[in-house]
C-alpha positions as CSV (number, residue, x, y, z in Angstrom):
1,X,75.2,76.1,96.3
2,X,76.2,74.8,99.7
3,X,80.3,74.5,100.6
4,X,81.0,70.8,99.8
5,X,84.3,70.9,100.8
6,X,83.0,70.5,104.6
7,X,80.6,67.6,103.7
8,X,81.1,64.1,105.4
9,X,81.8,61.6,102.8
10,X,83.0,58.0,103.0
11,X,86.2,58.8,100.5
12,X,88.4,55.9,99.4
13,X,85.9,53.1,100.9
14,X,84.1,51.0,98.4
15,X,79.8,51.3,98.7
16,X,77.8,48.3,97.7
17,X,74.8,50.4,95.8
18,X,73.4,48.1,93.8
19,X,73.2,44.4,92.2
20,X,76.7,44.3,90.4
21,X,78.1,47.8,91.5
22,X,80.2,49.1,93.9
23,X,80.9,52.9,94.2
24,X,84.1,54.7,95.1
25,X,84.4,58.1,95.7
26,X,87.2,60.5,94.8
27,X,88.1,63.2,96.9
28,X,88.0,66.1,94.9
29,X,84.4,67.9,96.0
30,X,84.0,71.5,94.2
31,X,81.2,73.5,93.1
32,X,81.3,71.5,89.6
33,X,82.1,68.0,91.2
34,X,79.4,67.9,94.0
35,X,81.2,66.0,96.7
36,X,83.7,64.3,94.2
37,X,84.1,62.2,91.0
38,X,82.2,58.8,91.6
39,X,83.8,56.2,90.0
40,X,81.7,52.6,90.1
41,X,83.0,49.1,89.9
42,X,80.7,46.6,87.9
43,X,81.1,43.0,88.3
44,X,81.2,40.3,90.9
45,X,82.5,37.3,90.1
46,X,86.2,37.5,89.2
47,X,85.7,39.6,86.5
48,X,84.9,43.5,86.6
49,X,85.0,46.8,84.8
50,X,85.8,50.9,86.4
51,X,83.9,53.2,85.5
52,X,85.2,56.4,85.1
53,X,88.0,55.9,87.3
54,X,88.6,59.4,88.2
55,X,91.2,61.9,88.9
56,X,95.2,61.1,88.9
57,X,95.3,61.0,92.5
58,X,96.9,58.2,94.6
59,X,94.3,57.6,97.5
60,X,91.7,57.4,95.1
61,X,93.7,54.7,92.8
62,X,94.7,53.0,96.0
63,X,91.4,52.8,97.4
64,X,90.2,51.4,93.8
65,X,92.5,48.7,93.0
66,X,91.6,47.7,97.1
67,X,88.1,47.5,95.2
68,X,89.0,45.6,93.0
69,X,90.9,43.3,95.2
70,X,91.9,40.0,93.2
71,X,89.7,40.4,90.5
72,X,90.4,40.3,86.9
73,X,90.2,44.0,85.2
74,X,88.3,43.3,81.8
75,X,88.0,47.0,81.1
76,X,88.6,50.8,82.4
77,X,85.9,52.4,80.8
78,X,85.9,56.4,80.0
79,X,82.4,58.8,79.8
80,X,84.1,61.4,78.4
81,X,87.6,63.0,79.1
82,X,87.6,65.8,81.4
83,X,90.4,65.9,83.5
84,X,88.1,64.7,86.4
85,X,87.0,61.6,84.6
86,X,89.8,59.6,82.9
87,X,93.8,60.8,84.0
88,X,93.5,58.0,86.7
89,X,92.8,55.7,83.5
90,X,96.7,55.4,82.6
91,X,97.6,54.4,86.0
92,X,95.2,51.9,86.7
93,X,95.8,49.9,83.5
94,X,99.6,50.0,84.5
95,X,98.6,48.3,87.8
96,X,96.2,46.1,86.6
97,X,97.2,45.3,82.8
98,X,93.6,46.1,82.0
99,X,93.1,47.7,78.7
100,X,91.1,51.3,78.6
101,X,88.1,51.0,76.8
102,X,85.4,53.7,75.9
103,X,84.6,57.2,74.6
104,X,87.4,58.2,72.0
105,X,90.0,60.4,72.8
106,X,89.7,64.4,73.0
107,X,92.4,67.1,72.4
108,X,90.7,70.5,72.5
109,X,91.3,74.0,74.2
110,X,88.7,74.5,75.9
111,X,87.7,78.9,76.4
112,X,85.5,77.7,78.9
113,X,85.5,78.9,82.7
114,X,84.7,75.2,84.3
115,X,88.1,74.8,86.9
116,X,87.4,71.0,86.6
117,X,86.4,70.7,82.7
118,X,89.6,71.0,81.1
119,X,90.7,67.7,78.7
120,X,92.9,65.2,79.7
121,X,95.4,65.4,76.8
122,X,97.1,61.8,77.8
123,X,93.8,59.9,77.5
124,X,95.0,57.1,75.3
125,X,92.4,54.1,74.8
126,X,93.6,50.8,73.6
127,X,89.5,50.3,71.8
128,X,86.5,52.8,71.4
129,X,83.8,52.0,71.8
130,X,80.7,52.4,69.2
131,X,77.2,53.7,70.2
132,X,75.5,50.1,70.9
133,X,78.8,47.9,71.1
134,X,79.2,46.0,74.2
135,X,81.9,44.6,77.0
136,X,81.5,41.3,78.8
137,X,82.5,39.8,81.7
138,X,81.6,37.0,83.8
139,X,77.8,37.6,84.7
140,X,77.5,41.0,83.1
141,X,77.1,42.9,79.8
142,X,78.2,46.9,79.3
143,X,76.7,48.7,76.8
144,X,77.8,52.0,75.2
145,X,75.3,54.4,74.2
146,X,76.0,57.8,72.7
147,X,75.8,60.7,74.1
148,X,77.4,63.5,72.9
149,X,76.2,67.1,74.1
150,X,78.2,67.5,76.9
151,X,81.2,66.8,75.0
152,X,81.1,65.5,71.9
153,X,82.7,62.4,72.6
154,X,80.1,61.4,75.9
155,X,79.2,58.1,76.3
156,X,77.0,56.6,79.1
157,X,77.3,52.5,79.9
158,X,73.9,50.3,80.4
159,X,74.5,47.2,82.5
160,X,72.0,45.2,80.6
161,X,71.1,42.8,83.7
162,X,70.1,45.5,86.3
163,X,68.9,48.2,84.4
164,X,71.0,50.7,85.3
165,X,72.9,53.6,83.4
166,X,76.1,55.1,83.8
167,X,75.3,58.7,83.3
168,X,78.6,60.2,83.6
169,X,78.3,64.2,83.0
170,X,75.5,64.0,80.7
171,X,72.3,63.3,83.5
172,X,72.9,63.9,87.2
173,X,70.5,64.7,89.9
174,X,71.5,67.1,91.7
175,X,72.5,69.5,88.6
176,X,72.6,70.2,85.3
177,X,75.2,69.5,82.9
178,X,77.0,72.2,82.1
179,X,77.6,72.6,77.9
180,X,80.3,74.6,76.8
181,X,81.0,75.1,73.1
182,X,83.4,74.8,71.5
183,X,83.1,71.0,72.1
184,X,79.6,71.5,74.1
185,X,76.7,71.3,72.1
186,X,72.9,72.2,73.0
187,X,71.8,70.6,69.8
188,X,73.6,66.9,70.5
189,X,72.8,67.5,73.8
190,X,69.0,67.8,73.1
191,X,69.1,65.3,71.4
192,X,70.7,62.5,73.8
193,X,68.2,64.0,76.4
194,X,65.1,63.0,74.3
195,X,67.3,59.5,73.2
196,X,67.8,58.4,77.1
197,X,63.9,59.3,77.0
198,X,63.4,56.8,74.8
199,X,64.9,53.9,76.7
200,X,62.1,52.4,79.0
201,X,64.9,49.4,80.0
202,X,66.6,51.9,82.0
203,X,65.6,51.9,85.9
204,X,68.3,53.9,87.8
205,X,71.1,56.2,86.6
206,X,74.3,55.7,88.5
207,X,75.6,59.5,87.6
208,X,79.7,60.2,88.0
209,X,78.5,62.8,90.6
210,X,75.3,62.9,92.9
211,X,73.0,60.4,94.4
212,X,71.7,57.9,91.8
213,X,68.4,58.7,89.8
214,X,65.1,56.0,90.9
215,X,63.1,57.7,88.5
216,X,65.4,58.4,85.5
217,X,62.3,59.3,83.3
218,X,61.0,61.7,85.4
219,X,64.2,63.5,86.0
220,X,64.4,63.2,81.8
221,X,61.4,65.1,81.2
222,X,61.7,67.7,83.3
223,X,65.4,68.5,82.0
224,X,64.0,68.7,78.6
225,X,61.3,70.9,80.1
226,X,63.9,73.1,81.9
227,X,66.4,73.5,78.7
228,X,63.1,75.1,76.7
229,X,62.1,77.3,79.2
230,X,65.8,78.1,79.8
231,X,65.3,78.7,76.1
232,X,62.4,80.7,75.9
233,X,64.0,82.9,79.1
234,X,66.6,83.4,76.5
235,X,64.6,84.9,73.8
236,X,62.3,87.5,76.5
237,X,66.1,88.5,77.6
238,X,67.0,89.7,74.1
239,X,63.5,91.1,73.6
240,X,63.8,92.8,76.6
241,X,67.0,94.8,75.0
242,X,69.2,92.5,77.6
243,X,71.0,91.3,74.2
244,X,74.5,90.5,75.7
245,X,75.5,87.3,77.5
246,X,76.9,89.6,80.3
247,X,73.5,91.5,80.6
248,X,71.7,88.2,80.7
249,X,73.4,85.8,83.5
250,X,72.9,88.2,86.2
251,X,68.9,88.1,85.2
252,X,68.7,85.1,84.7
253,X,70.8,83.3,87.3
254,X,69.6,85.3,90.6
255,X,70.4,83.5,93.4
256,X,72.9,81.3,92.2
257,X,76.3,81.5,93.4
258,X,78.3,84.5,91.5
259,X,81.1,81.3,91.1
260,X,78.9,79.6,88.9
261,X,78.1,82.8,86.3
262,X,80.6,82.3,83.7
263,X,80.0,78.4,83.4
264,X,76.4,79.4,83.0
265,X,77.5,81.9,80.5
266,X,79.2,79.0,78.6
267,X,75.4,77.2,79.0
268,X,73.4,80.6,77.2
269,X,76.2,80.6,74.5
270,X,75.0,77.0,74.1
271,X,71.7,77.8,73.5
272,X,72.3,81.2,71.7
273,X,74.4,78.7,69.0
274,X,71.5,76.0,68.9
275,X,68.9,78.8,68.3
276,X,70.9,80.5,65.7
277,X,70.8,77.1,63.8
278,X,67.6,76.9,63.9
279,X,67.3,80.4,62.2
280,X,65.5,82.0,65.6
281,X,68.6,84.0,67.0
282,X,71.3,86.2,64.7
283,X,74.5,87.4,66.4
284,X,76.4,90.9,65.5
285,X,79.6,90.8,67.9
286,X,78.6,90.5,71.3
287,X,75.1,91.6,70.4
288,X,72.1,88.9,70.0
289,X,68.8,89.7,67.8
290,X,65.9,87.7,67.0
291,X,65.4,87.1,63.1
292,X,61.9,88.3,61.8
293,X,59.8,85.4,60.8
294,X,60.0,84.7,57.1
């Protein structure tokens, strides 16, 4: 994966990117962020909703409240509650008196490696939002769809007159989600994958890090395709007497930088758990097998 702490980008300046959405981008690039956590503002005329509004860090809430300019606040809206998602929540409602709206809140320990993935234990919404319930404002409609899998308390937003999806962790372009059990979960996230699938309306993803999607479909499909033959690598891993998760990265993850090993671990677990659901995989320790067809 290339540095992208060295990359160019237009940090703390609000992008026009599409009909009814503005981008602002938060400086806190890593090798799980991409160049940094994107939070979007939706809404035009006098009234607007942020989305995923980021890290607690001052430039950033500076630079989104200068977004948001004179504009009424009719909701700060939460994907999910890693740290780099929803802290700057708290003090953007403060400034704003907007309330926080979206995913429900998420206190959990989480054993994996991810330096950005940790919860944001303060996250504290004032309404959560159901799968299909919806936000107005003043020439738009927000939508929550469910989409647990990344964590289990993902949502993703549809703005209903554009087309386009907030994806937050759960679809982005220029990687895959990362799913970490405890709270990650291969099945749920299976699941949303072939759900998003489902929904023709939906023209662009607008993902909390990355370029936006144009062909969301596409991209879809061919992360369902690359989770089964992730899958299936899996199963001629343990086959191949490679029956530890230690054995397997290494394999299976040439190429990639060594950083990135023990979040990928985290994703094998994933699918190690979803398969032993399923009745295909057994575990003894830190030993995998492959139960005998019945």
């Amino acid at each position: 994966m290339d540095d992208t702490s060295q990359i160019d980008r237009p940090y703390t300046v609000a992008e026009r990117i599409g009909p009814l959405v503005r981008r602002v981008l938060a400086r806190n690039p890593s090798a799980f962020t991409y160049t940094g956590t994107q939070s979007y503002v939706v809404g035009d005329a006098g009234e607007v909703a942020v989305i995923d509004p980021g890290p607690d860090e001052a430039e950033h809430i500076a630079a989104l409240v200068e977004a948001i300019g004179d504009d009424r606040v009719v909701a700060i809206c939460c994907t999910h509650t890693h740290r780099d998602h929803s802290p700057a929540a708290a003090p953007l409602a403060a400034l704003t008196g907007a309330p926080i709206v979206g995913c429900a809140p998420l206190v959990l320990d989480d054993d994996g490696p991810r330096a950005d993935a940790s919860f944001d234990a303060l996250y504290a919404p004032d309404r959560v939002l159901a799968d299909g319930e919806a936000l107005h404002g003043n020439g738009w409609t927000l939508r929550a769809i469910a989409t647990p899998g990344h964590t289990s308390n993902h949502l993703c937003f549809a703005l209903e007159e554009t087309g386009a999806l907030f994806t937050g962790d759960h679809v982005m372009g220029w990687s895959t989600s990362v799913v970490s059990p405890p709270d990650g979960d291969m099945t749920a996230y299976m699941a949303s994958l072939a759900k998003l699938y489902e929904r023709e309306q939906d023209t662009v993803y607008y993902p909390a890090h990355g370029p936006e999607v144009a062909k969301p479909r596409q991209l879809v499909r061919g992360m369902i395709g690359h989770r089964r033959q992730r899958e299936k690598q899996i199963l001629r891993q343990i086959e191949s007497g490679n029956a530890t998760i230690a054995r397997m990265v290494p394999l299976m993850y040439k190429g990639v930088d060594e950083r990135l090993w023990p979040a990928a671990g985290r994703s094998v677990l994933a699918h190690l758990i979803d398969l032993e659901k399923r009745g295909i995989t057994a575990r003894r320790g830190d030993e995998w097998t492959i139960r005998p067809a019945d």
